[in-house]
N, C-alpha and C positions, 0 to 999 in steps of 0.2 A: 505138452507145452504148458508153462506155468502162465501164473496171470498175471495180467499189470496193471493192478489196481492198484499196484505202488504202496499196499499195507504191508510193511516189515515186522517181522513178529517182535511185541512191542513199542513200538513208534506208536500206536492207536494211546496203550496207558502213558507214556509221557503228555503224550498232548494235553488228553483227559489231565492227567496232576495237575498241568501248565495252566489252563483255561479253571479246574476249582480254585488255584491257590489266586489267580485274578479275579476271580467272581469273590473269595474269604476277604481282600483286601479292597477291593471295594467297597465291602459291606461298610469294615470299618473305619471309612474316611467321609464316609456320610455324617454329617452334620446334622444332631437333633435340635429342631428350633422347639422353639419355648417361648410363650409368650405372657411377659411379665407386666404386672399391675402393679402399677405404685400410687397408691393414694396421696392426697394431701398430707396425713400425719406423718407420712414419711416409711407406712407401711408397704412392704415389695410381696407378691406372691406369685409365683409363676403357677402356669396351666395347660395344659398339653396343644388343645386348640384353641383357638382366637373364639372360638363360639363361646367357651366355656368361660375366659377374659370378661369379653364381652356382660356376659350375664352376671358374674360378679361385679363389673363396672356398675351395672344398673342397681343390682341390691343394695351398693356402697353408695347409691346416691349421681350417680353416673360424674363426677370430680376426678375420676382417675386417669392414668395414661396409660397405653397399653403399649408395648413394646417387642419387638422379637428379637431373640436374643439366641444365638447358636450358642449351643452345648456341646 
């Protein structure tokens, strides 16, 4: 008697394609933030983390604004 664990040979690798090609597109619909400093002169630089912002704000005098901004 066979078994009925209901794996048909191949149904296992469609699944598997099915669930990478949703985990691939997911990736890329992620939004990278970015968080930009704009001084008084009008200069803008962005920065990966708000920490990194942050410490720039302070060296430039702490005048700036910081903002996140998706990429």
């Amino acid at each position: 008697m066979g078994c009925n664990c209901g794996n048909k040979a191949g149904a296992n690798r469609n699944t598997n394609a099915a669930q990478a090609a949703a985990r691939a597109t997911a990736k890329h619909r992620r939004a990278a933030v970015r968080y930009r400093l704009t001084l008084p002169n009008g200069v803008a630089r962005d920065y990966v983390t708000a920490h990194e912002a942050n410490a720039a704000n302070r060296r430039a005098g702490g005048q700036g604004t910081i903002t996140a901004v998706n990429q």
